[in-house]
Each structure stands twice: as structure tokens, then as C-alpha cells.
CHARMM internal coordinates of N, CA and C (Angstrom, degrees):
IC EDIT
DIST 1 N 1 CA 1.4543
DIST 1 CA 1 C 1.5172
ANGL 1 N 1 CA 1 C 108.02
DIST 1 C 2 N 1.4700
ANGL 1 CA 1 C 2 N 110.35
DIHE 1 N 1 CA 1 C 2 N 124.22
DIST 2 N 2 CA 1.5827
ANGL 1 C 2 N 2 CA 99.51
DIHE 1 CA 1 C 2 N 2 CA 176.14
DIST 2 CA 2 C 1.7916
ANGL 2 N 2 CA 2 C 97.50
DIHE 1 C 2 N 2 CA 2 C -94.50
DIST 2 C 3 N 1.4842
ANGL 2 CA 2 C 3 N 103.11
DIHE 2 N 2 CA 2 C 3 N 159.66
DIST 3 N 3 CA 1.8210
ANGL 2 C 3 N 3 CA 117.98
DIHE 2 CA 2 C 3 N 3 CA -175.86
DIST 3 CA 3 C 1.1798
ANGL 3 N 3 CA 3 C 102.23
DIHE 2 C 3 N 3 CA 3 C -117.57
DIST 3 C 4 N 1.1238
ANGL 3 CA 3 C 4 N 148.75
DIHE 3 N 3 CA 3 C 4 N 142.84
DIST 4 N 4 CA 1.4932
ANGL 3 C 4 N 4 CA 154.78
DIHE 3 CA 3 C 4 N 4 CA -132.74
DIST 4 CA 4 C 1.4005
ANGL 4 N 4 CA 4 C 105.19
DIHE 3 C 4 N 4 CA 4 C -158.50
DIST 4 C 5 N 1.1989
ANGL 4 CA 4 C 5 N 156.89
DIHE 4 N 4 CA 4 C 5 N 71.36
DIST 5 N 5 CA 1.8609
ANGL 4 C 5 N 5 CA 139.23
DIHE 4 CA 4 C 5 N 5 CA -172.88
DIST 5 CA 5 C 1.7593
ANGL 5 N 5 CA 5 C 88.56
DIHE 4 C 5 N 5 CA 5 C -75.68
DIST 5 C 6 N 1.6349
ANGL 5 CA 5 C 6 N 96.98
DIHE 5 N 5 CA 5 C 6 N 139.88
DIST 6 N 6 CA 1.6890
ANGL 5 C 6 N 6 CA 103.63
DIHE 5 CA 5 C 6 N 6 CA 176.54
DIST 6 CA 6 C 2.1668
ANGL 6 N 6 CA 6 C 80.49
DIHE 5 C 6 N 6 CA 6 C -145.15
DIST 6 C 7 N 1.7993
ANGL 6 CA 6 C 7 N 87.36
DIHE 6 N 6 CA 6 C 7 N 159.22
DIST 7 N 7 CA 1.0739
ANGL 6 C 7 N 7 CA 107.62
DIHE 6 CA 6 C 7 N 7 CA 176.52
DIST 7 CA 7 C 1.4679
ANGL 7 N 7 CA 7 C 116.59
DIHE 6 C 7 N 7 CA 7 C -99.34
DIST 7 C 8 N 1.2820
ANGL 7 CA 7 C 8 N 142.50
DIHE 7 N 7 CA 7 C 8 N 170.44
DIST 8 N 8 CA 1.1702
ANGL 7 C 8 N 8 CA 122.78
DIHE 7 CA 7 C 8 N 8 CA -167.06
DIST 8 CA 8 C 1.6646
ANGL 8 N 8 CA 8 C 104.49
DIHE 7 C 8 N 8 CA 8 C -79.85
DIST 8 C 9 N 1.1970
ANGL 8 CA 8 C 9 N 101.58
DIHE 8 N 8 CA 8 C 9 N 147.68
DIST 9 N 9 CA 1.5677
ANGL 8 C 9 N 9 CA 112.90
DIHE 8 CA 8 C 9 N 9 CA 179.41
DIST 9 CA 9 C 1.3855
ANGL 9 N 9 CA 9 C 91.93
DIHE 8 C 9 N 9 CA 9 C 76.43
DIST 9 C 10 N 1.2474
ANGL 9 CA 9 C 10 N 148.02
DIHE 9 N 9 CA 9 C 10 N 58.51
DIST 10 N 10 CA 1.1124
ANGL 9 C 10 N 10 CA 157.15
DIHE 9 CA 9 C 10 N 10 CA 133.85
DIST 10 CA 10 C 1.2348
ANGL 10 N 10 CA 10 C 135.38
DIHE 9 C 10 N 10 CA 10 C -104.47
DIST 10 C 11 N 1.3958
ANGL 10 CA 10 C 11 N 128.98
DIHE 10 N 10 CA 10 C 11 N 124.20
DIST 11 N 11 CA 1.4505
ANGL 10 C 11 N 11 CA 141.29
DIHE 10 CA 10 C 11 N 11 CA -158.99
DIST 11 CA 11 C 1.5164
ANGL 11 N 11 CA 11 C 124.41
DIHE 10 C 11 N 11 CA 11 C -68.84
DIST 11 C 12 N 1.1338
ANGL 11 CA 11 C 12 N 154.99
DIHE 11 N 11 CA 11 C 12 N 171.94
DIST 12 N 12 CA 1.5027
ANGL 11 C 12 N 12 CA 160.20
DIHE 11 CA 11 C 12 N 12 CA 163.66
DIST 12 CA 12 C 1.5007
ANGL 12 N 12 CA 12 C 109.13
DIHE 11 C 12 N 12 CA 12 C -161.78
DIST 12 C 13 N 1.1859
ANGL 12 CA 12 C 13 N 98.69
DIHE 12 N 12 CA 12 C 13 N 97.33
DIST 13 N 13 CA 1.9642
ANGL 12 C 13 N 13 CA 104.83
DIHE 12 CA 12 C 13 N 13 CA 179.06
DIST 13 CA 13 C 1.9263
ANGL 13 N 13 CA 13 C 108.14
DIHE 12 C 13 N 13 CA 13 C -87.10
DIST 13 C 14 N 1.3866
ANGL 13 CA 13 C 14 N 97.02
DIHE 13 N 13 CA 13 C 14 N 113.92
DIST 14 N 14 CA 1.6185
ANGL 13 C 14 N 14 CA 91.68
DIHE 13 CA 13 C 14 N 14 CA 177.53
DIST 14 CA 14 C 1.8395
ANGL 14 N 14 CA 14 C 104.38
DIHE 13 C 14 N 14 CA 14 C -108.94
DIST 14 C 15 N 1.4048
ANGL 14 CA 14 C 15 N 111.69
DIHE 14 N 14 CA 14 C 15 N 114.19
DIST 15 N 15 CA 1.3747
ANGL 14 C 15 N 15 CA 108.08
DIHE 14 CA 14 C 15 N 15 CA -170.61
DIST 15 CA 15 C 1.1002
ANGL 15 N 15 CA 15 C 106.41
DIHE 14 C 15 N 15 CA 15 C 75.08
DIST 15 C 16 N 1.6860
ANGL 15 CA 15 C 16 N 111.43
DIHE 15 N 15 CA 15 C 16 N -179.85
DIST 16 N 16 CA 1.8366
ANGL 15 C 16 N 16 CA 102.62
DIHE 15 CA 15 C 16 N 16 CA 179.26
DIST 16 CA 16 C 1.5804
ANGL 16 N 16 CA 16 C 108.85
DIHE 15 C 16 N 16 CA 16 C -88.01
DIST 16 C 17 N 1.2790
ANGL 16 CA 16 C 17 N 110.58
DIHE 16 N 16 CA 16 C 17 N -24.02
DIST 17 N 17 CA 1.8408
ANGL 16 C 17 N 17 CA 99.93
DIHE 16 CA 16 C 17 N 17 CA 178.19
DIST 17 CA 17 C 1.4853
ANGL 17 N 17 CA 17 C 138.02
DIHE 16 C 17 N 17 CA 17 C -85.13
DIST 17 C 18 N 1.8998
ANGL 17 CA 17 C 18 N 110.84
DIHE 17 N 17 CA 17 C 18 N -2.12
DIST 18 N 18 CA 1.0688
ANGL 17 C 18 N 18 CA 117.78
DIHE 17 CA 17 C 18 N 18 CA -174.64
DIST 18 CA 18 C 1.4956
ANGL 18 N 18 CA 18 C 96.94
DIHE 17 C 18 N 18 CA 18 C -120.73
DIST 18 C 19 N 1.8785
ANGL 18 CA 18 C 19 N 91.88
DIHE 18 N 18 CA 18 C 19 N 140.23
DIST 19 N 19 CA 1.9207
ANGL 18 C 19 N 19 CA 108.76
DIHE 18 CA 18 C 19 N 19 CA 169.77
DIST 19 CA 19 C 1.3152
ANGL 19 N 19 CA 19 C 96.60
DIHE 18 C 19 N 19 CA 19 C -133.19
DIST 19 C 20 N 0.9137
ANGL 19 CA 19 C 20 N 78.18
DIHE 19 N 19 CA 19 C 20 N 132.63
DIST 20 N 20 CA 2.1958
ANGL 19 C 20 N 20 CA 104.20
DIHE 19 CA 19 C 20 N 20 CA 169.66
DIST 20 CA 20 C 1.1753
ANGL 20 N 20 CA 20 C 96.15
DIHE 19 C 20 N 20 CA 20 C -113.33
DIST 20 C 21 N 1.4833
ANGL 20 CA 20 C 21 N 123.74
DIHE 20 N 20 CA 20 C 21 N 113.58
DIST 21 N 21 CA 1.6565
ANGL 20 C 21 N 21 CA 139.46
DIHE 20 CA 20 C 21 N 21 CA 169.59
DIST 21 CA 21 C 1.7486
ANGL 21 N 21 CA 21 C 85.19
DIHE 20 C 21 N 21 CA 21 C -107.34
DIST 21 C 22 N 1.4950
ANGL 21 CA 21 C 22 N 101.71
DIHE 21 N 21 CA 21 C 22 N 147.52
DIST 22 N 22 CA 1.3452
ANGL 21 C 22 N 22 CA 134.16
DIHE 21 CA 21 C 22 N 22 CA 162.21
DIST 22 CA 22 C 1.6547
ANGL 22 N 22 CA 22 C 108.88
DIHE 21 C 22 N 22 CA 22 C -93.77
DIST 22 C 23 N 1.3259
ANGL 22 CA 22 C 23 N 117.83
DIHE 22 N 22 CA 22 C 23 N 98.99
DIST 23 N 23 CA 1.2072
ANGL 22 C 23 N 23 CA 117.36
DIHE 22 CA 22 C 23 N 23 CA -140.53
DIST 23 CA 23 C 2.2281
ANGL 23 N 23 CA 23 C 79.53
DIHE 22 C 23 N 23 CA 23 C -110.45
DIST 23 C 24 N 1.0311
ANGL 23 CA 23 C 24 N 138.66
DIHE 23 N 23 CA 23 C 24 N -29.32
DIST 24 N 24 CA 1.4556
ANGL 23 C 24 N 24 CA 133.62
DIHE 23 CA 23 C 24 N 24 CA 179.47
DIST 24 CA 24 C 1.3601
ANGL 24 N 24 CA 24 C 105.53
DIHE 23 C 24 N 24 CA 24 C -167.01
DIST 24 C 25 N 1.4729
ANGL 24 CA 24 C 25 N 123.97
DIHE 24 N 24 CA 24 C 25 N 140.26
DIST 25 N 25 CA 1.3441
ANGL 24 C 25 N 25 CA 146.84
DIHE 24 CA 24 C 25 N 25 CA 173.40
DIST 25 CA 25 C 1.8921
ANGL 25 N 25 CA 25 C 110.51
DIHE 24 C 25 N 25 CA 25 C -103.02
DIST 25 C 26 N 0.7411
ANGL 25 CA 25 C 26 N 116.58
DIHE 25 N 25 CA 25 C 26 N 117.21
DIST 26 N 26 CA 1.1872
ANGL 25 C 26 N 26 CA 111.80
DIHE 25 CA 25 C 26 N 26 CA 171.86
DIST 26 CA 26 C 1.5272
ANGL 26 N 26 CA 26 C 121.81
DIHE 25 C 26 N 26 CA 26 C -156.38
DIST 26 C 27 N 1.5828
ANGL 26 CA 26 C 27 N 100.06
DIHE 26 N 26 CA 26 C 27 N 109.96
DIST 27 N 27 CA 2.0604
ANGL 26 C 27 N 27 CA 102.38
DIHE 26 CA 26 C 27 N 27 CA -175.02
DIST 27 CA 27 C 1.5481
ANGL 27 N 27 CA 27 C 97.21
DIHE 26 C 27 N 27 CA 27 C 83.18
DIST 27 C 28 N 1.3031
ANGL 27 CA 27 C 28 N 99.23
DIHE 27 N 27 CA 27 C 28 N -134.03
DIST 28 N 28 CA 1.8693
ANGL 27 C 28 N 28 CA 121.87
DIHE 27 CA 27 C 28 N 28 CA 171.45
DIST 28 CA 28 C 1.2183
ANGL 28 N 28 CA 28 C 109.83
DIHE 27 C 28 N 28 CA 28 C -80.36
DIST 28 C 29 N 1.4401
ANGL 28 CA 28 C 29 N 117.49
DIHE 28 N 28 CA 28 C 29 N -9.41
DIST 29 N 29 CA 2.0497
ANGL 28 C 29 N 29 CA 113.02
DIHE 28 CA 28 C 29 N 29 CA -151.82
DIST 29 CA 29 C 1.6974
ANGL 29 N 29 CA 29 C 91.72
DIHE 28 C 29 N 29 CA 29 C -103.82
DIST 29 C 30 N 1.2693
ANGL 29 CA 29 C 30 N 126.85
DIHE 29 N 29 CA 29 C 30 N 164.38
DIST 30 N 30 CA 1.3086
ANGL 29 C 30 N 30 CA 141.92
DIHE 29 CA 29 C 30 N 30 CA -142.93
DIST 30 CA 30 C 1.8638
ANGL 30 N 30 CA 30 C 108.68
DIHE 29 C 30 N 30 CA 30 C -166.37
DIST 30 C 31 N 1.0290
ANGL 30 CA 30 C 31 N 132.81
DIHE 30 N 30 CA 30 C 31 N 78.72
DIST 31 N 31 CA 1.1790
ANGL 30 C 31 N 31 CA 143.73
DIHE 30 CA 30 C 31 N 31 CA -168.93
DIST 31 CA 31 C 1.6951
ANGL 31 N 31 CA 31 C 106.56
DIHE 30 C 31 N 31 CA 31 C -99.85
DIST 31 C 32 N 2.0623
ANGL 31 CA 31 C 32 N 104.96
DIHE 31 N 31 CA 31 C 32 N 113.38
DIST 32 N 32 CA 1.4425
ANGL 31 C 32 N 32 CA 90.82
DIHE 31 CA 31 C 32 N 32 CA -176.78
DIST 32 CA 32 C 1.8023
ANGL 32 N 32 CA 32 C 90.07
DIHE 31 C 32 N 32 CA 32 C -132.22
DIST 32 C 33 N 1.0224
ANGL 32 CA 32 C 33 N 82.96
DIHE 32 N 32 CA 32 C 33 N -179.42
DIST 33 N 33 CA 2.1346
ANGL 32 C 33 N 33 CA 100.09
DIHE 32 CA 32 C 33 N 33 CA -178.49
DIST 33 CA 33 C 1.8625
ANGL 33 N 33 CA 33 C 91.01
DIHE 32 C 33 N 33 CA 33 C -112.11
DIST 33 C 34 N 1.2675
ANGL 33 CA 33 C 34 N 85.43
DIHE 33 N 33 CA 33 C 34 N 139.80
DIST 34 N 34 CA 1.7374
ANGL 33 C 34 N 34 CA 96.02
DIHE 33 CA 33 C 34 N 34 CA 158.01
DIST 34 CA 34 C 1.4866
ANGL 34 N 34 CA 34 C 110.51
DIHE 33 C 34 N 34 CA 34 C -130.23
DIST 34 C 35 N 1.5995
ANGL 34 CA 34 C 35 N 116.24
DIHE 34 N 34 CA 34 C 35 N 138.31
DIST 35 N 35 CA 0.8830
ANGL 34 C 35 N 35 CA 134.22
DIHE 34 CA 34 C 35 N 35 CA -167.83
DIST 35 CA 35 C 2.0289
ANGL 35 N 35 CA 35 C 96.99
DIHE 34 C 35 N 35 CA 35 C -128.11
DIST 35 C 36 N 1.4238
ANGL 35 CA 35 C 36 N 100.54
DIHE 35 N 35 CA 35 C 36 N 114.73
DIST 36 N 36 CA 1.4652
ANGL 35 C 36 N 36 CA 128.57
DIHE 35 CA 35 C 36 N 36 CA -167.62
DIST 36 CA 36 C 1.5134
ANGL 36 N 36 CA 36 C 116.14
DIHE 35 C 36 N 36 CA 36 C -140.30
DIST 36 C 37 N 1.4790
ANGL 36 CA 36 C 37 N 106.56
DIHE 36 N 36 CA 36 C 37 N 162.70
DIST 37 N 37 CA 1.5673
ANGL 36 C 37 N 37 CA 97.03
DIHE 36 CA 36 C 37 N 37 CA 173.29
DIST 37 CA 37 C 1.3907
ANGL 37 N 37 CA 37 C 90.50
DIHE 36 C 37 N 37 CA 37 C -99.22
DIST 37 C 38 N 1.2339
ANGL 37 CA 37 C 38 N 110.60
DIHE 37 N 37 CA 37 C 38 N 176.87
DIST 38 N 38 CA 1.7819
ANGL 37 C 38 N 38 CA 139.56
DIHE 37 CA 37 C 38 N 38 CA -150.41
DIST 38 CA 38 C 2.0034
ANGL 38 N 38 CA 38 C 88.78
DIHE 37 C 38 N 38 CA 38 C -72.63
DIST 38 C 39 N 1.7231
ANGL 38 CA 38 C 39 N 101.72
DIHE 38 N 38 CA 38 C 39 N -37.70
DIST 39 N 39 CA 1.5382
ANGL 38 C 39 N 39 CA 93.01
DIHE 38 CA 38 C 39 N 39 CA -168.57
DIST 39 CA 39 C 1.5934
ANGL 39 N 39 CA 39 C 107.06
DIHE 38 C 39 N 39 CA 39 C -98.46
DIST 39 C 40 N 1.1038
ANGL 39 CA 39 C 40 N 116.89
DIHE 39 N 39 CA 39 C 40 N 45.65
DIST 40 N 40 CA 1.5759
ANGL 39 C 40 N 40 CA 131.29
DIHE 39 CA 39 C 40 N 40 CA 179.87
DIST 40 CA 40 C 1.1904
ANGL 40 N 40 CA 40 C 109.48
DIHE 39 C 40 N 40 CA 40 C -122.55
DIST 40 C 41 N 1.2723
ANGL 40 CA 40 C 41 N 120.95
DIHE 40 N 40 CA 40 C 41 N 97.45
DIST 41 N 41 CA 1.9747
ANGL 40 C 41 N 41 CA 128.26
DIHE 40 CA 40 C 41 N 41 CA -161.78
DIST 41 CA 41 C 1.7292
ANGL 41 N 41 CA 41 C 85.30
DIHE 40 C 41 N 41 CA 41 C -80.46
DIST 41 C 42 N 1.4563
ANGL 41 CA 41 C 42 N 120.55
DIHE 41 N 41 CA 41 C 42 N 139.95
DIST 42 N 42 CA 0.9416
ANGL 41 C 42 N 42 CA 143.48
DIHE 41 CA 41 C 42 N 42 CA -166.66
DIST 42 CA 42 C 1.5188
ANGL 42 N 42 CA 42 C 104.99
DIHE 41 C 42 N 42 CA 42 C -141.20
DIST 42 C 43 N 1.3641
ANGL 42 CA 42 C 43 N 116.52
DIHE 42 N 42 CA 42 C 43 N 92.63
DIST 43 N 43 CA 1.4352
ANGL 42 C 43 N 43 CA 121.25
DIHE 42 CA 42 C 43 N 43 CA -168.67
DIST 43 CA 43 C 1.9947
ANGL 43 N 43 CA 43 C 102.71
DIHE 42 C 43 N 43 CA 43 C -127.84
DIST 43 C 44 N 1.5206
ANGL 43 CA 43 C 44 N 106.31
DIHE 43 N 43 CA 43 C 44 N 130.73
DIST 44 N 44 CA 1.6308
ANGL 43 C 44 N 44 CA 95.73
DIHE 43 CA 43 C 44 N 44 CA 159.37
DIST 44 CA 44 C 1.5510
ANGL 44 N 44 CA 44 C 106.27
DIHE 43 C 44 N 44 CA 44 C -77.95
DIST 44 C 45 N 1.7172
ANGL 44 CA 44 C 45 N 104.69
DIHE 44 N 44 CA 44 C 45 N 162.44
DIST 45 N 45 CA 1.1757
ANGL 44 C 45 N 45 CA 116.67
DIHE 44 CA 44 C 45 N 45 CA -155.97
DIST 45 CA 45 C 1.5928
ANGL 45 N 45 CA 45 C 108.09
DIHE 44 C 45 N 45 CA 45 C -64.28
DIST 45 C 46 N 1.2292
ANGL 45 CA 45 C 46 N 117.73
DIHE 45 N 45 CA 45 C 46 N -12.70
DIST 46 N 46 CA 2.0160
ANGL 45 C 46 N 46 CA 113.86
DIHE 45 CA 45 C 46 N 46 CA -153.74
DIST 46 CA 46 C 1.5931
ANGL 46 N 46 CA 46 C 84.53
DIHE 45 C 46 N 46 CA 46 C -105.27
DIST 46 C 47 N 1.4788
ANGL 46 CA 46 C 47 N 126.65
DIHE 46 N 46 CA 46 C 47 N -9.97
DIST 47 N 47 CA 1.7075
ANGL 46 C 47 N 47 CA 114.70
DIHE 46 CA 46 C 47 N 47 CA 163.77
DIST 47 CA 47 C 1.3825
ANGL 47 N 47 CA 47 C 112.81
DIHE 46 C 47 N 47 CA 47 C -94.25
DIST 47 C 48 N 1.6205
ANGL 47 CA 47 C 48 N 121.50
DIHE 47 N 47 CA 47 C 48 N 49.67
DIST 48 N 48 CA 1.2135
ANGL 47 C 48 N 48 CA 125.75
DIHE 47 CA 47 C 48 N 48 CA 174.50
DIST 48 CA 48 C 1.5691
ANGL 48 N 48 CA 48 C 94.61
DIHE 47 C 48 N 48 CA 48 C -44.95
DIST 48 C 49 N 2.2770
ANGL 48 CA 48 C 49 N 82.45
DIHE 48 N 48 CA 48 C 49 N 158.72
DIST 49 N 49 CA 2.0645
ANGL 48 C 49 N 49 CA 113.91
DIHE 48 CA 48 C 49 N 49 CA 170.89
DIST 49 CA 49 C 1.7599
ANGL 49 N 49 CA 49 C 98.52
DIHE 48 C 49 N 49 CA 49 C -47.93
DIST 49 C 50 N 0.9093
ANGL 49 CA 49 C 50 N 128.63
DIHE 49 N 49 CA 49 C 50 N -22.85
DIST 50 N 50 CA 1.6269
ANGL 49 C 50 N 50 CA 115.46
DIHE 49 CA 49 C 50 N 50 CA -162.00
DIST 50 CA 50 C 1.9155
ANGL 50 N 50 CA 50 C 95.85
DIHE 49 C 50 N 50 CA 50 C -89.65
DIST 50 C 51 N 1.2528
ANGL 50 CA 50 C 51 N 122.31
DIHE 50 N 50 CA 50 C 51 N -10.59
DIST 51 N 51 CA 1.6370
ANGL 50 C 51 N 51 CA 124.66
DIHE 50 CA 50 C 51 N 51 CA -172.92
DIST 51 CA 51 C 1.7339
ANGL 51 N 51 CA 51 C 105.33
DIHE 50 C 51 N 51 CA 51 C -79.51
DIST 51 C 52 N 1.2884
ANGL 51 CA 51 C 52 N 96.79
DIHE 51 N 51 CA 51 C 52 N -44.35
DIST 52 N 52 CA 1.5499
ANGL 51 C 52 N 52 CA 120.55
DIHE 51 CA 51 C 52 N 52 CA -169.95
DIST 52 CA 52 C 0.9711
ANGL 52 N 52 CA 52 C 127.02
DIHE 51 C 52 N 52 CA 52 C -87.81
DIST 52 C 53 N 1.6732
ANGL 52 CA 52 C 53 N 102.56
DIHE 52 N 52 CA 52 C 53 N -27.80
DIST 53 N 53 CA 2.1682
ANGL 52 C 53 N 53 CA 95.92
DIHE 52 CA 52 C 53 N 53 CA 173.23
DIST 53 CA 53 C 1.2933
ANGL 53 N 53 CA 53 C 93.32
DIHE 52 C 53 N 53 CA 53 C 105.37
DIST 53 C 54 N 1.6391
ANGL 53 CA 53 C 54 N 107.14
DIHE 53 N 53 CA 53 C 54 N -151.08
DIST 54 N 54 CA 1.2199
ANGL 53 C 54 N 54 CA 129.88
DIHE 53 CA 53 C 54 N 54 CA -178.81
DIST 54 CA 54 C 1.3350
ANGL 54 N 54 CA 54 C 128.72
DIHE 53 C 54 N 54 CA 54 C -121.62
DIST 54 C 55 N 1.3669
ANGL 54 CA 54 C 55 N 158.74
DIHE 54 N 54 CA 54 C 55 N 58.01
DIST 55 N 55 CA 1.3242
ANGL 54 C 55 N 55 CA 143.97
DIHE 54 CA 54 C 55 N 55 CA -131.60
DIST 55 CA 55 C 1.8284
ANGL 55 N 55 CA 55 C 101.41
DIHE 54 C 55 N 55 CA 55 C -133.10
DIST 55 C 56 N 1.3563
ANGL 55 CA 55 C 56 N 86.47
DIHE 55 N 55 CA 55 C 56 N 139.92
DIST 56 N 56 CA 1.8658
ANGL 55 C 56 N 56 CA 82.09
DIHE 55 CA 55 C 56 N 56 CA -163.35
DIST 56 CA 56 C 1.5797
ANGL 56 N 56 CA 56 C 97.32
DIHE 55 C 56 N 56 CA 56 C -142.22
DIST 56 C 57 N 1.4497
ANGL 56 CA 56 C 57 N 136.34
DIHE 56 N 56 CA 56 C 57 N 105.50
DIST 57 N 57 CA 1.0090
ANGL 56 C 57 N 57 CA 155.68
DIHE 56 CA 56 C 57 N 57 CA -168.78
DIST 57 CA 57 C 1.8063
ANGL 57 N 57 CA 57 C 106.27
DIHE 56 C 57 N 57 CA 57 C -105.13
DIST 57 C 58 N 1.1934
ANGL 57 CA 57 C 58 N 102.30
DIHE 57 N 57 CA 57 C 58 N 136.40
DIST 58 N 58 CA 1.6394
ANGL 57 C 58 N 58 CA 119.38
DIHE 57 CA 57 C 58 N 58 CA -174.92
DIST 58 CA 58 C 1.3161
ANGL 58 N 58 CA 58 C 102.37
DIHE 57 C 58 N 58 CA 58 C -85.21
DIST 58 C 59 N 1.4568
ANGL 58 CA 58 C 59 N 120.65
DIHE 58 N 58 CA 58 C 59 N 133.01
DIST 59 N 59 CA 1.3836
ANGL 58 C 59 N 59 CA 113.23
DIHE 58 CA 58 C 59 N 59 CA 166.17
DIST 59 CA 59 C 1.4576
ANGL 59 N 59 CA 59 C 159.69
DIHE 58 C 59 N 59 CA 59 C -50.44
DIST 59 C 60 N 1.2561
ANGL 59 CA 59 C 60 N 69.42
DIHE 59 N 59 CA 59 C 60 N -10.38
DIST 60 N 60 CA 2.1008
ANGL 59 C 60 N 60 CA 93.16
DIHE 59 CA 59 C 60 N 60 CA 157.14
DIST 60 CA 60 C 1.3114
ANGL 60 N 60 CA 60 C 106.02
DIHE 59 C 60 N 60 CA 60 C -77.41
DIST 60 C 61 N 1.1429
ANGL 60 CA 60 C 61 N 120.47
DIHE 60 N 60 CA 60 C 61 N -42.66
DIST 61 N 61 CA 1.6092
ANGL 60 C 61 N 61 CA 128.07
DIHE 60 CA 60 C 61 N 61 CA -139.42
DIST 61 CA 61 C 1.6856
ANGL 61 N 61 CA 61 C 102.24
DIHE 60 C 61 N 61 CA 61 C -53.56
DIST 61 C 62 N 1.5263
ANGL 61 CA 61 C 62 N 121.17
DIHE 61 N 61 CA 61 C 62 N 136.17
DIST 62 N 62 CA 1.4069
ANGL 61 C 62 N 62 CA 105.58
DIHE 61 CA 61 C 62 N 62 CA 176.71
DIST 62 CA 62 C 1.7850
ANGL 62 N 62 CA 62 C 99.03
DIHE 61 C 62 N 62 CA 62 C -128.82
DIST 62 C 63 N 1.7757
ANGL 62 CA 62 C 63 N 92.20
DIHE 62 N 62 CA 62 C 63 N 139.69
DIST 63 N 63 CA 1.6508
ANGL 62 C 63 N 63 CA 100.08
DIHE 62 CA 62 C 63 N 63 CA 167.64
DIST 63 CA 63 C 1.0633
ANGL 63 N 63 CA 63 C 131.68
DIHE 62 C 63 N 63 CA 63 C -77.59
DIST 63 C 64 N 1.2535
ANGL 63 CA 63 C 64 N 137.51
DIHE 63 N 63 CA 63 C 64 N 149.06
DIST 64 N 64 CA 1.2002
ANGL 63 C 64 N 64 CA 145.31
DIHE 63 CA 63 C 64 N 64 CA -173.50
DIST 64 CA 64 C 1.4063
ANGL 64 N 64 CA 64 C 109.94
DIHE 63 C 64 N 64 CA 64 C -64.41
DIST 64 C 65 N 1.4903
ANGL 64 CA 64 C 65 N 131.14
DIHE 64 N 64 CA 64 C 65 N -30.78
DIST 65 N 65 CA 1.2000
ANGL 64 C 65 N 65 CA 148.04
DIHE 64 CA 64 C 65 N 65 CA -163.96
DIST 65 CA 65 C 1.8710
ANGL 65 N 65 CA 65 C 111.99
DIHE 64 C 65 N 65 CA 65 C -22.41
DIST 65 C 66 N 1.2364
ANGL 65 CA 65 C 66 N 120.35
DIHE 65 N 65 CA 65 C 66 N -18.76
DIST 66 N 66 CA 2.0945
ANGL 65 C 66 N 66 CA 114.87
DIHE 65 CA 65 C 66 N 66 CA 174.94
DIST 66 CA 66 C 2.1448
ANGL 66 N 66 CA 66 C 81.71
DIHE 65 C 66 N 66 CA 66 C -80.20
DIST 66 C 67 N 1.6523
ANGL 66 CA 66 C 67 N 90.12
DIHE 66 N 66 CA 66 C 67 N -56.22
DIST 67 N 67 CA 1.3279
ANGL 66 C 67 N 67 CA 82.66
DIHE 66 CA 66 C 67 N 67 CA -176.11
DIST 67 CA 67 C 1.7042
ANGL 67 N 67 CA 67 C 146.72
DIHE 66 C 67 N 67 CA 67 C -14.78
DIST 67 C 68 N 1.2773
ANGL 67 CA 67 C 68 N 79.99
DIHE 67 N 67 CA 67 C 68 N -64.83
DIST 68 N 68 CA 1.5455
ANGL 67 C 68 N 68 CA 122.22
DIHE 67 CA 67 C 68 N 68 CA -171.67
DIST 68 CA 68 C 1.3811
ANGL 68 N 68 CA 68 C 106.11
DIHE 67 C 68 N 68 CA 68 C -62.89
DIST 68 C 69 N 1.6082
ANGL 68 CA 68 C 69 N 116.00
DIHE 68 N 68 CA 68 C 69 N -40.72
DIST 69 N 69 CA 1.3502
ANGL 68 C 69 N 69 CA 119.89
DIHE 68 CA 68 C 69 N 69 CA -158.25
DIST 69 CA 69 C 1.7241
ANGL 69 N 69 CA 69 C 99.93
DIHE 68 C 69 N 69 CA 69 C -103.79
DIST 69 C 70 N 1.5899
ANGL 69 CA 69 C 70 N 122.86
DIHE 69 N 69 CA 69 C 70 N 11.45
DIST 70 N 70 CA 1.5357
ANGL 69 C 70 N 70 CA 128.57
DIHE 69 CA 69 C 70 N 70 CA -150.35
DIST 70 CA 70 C 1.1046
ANGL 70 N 70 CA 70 C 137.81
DIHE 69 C 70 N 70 CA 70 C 1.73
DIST 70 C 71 N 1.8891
ANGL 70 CA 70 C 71 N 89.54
DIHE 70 N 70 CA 70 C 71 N 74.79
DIST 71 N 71 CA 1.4047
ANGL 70 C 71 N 71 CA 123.89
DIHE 70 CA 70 C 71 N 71 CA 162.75
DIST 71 CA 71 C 1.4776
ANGL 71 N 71 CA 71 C 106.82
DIHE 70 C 71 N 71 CA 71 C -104.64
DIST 71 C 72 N 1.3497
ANGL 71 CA 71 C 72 N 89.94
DIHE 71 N 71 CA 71 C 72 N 140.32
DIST 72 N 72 CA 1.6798
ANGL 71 C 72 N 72 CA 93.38
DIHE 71 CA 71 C 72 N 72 CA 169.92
DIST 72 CA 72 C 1.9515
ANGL 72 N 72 CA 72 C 114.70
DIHE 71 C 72 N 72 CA 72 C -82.84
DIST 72 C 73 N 1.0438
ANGL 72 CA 72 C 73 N 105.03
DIHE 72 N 72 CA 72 C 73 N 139.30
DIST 73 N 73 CA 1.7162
ANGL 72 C 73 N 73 CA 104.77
DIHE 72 CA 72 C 73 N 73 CA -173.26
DIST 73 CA 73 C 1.6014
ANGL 73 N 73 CA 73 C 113.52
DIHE 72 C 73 N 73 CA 73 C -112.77
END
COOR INIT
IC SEED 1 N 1 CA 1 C
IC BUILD
């Protein structure tokens, strides 16, 4: 495992398509943004594959998500 110390608003590039910004520090708590493509499942660890099933989307495939949230896109 590599350990990384970042300051807030500080970057972590994993591969070329993923950024982990340290978006607020506060106390013990640690608030970051992830920046991924759409087909990069982005799960915290306690919503393990066994919570969720199986779901497997084609790379075209597009979500409704402005939709969903009624935003216009």
C-alpha cells in the first residue's frame, strides 16, 4: 500500500483518468472528490460487490442522471 499525506485542496492522480482531490480536513473526518470516468465503479469499502449485485453497462450506455435529478442537460 503506498500512503500519500496531501493538504487540503491537494491532488492524487491514479492512472491518467482518476483524481482524488482532498476537498476538507476537519477533526478526524477527511472529505475528498473523485474524479473518474462514468465506467469506473467508485464504491466506499462497507458497500462491498456482494451489497449491489451485478450490473454491467456497455460503454455507450448513457444515464439519465440531469434527468433523474430535474435538470435540464
Amino acid at each position: 500500500m503506498l500512503v500519500l499525506s496531501r493538504k487540503q485542496n491537494e491532488r492524487i492522480r491514479v492512472g491518467e483518468s482518476v483524481v482524488v482531490t482532498v476537498v476538507r480536513v476537519s477533526g478526524d473526518k477527511v472529505r475528498i472528490g473523485i474524479e473518474a470516468p462514468a465506467n469506473v465503479r467508485v464504491l466506499r469499502d462497507e458497500l462491498g460487490d456482494e451489497m449491489l449485485g451485478s450490473v454491467t453497462l456497455e460503454d455507450s450506455a448513457e444515464l439519465p442522471i440531469p434527468r433523474l435529478l430535474g435538470v435540464a442537460s
